[in-house]
Backbone as CSV, one residue per row, in Angstrom:
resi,resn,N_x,N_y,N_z,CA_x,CA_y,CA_z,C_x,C_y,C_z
1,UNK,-39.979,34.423,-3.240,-40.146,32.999,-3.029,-38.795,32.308,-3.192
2,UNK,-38.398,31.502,-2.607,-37.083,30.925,-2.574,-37.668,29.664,-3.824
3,UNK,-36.126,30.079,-4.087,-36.358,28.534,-5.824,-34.977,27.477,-5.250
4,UNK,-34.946,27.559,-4.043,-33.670,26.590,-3.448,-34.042,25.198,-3.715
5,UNK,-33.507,23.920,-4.218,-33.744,22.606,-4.429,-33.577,21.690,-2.680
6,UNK,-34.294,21.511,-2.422,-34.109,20.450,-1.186,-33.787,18.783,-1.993
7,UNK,-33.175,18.573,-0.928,-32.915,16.893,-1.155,-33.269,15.990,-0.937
8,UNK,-33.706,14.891,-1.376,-34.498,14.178,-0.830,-33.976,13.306,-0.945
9,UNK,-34.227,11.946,-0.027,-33.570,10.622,-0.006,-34.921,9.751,-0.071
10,UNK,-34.709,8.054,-0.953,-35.004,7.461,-0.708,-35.048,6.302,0.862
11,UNK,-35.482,5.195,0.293,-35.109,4.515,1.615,-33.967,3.720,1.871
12,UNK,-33.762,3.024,1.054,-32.153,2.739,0.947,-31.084,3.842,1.297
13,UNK,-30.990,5.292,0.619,-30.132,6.004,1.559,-30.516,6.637,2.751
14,UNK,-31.663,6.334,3.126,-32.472,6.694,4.881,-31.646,5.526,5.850
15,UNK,-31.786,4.160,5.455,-30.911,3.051,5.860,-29.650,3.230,6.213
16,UNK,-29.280,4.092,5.474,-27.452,4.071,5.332,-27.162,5.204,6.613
17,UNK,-27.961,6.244,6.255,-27.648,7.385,7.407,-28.626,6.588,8.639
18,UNK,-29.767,6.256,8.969,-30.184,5.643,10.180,-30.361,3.945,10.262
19,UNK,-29.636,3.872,10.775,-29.404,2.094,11.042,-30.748,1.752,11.618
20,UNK,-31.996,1.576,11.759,-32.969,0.953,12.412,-33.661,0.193,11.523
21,UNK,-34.665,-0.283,12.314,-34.828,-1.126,11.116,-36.280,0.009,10.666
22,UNK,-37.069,-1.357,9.254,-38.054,0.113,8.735,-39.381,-0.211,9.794
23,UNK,-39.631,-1.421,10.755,-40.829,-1.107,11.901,-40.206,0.199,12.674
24,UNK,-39.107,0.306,13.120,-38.765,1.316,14.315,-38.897,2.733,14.013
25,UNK,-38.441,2.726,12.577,-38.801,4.023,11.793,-40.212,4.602,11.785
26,UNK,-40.918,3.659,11.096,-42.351,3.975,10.987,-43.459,3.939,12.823
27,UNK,-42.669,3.369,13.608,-43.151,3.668,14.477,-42.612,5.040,15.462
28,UNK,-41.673,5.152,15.409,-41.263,7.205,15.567,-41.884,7.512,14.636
29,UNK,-42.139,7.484,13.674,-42.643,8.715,12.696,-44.486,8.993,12.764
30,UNK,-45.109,7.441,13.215,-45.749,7.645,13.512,-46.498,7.985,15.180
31,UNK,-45.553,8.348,15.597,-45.376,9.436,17.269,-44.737,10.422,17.078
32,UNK,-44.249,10.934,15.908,-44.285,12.259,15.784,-42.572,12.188,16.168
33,UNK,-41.947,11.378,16.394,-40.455,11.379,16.856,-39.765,11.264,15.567
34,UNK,-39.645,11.030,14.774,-39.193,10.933,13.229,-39.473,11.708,12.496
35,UNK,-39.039,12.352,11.095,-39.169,13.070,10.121,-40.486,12.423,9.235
36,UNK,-41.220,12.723,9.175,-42.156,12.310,8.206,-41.779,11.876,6.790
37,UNK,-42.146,10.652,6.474,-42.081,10.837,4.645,-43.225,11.213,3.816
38,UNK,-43.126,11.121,2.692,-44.436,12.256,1.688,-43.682,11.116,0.198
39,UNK,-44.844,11.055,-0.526,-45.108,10.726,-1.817,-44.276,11.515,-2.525
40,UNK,-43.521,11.221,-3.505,-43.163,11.875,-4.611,-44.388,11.345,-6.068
41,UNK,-44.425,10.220,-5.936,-44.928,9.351,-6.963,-46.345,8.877,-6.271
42,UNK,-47.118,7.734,-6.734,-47.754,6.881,-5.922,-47.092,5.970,-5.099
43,UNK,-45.818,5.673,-5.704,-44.679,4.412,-5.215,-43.913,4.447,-4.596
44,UNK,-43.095,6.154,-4.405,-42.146,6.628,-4.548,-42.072,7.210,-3.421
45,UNK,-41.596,6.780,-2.162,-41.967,7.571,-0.869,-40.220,8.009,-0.698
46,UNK,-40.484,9.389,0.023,-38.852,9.922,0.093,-38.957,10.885,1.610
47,UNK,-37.867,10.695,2.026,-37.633,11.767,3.236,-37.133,12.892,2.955
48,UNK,-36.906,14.177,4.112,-36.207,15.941,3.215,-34.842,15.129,4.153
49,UNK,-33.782,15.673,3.574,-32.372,15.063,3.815,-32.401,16.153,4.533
50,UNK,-32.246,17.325,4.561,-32.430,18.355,5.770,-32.738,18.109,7.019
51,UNK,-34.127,17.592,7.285,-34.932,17.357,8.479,-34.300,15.894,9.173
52,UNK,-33.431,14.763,8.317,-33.213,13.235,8.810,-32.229,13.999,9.654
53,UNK,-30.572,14.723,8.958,-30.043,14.725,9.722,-30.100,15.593,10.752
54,UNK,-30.664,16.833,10.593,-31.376,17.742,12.074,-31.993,16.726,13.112
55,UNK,-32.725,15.497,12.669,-33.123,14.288,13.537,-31.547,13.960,14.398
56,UNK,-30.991,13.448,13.294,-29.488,12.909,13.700,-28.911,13.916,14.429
57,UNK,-28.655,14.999,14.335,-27.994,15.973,15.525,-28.944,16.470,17.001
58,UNK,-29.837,16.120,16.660,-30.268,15.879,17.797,-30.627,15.052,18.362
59,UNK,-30.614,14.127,18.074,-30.378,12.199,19.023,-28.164,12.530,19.801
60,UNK,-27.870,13.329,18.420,-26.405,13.267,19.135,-26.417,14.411,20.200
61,UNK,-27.128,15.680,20.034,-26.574,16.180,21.329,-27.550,15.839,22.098
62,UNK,-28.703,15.459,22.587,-29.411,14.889,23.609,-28.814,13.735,24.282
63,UNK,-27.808,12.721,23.354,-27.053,11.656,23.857,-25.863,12.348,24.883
64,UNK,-25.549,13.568,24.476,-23.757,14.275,24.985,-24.232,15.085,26.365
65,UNK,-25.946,15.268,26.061,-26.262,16.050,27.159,-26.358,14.729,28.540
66,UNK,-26.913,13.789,28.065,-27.209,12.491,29.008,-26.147,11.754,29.285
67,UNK,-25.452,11.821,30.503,-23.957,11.576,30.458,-24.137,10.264,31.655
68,UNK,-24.950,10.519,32.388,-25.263,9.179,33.377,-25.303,8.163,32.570
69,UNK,-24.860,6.839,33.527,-24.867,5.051,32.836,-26.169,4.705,32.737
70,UNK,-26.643,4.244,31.923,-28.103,3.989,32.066,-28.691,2.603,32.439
71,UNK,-27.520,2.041,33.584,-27.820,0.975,34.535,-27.223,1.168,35.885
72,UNK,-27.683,0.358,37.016,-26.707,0.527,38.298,-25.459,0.391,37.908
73,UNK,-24.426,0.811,39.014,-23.194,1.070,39.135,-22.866,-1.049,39.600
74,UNK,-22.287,-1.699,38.625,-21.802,-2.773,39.083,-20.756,-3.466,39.958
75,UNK,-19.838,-2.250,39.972,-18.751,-2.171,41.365,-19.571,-2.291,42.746
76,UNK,-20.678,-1.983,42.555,-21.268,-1.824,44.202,-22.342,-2.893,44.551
77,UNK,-22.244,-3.900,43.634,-22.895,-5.116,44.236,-22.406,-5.809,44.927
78,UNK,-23.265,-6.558,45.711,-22.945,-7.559,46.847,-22.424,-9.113,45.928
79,UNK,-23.646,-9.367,44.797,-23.087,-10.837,44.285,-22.482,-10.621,42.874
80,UNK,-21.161,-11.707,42.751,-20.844,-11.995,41.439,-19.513,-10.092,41.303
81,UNK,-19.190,-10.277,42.097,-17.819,-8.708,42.176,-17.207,-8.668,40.386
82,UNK,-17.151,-7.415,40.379,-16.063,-7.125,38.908,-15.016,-7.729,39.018
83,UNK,-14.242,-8.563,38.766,-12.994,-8.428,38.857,-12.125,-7.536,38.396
84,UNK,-11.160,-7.148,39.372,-10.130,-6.968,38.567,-10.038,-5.409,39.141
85,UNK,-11.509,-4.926,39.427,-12.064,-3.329,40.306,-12.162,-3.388,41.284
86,UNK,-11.626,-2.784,42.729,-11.778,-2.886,43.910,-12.577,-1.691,43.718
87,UNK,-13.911,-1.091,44.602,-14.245,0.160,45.133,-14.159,0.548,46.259
């Protein structure tokens, strides 16, 4: 049996490593897109610091894999031209 200590974070340091707010959180987590939290206490809710940032490396390489702009190309409109960009 492994006697390894996992880490756990509150929510204040969940904040610090994921900037969202706590609706956006609890709504990934409750779609299954977020790390789940679990009771330590009755009061005392904590995330595994393991599983947040495995979250976090994979929002980053799914971002490195998605390399397209995720709007039209604005050089190629007809009204209101970039300045400054000829195409």
């Amino acid at each position: 049996m492994d006697t390894f200590l996992k880490r756990t974070i509150r929510r204040h340091e969940l904040r610090r490593l994921v900037p969202l707010a706590d609706t956006t959180i609890y709504t990934l987590e409750k779609n299954g897109q977020f790390p789940k939290r679990f009771y330590l206490t009755e009061r005392c809710v904590v995330w595994d610091l393991a599983e947040v940032e495995a979250w976090i490396e994979s929002k980053r390489a799914s971002t490195q894999l998605d390399k397209a702009p995720c709007g039209p190309d604005v050089r190629h409109r007809k009204q209101r031209p970039v300045k400054g960009r000829q195409s």
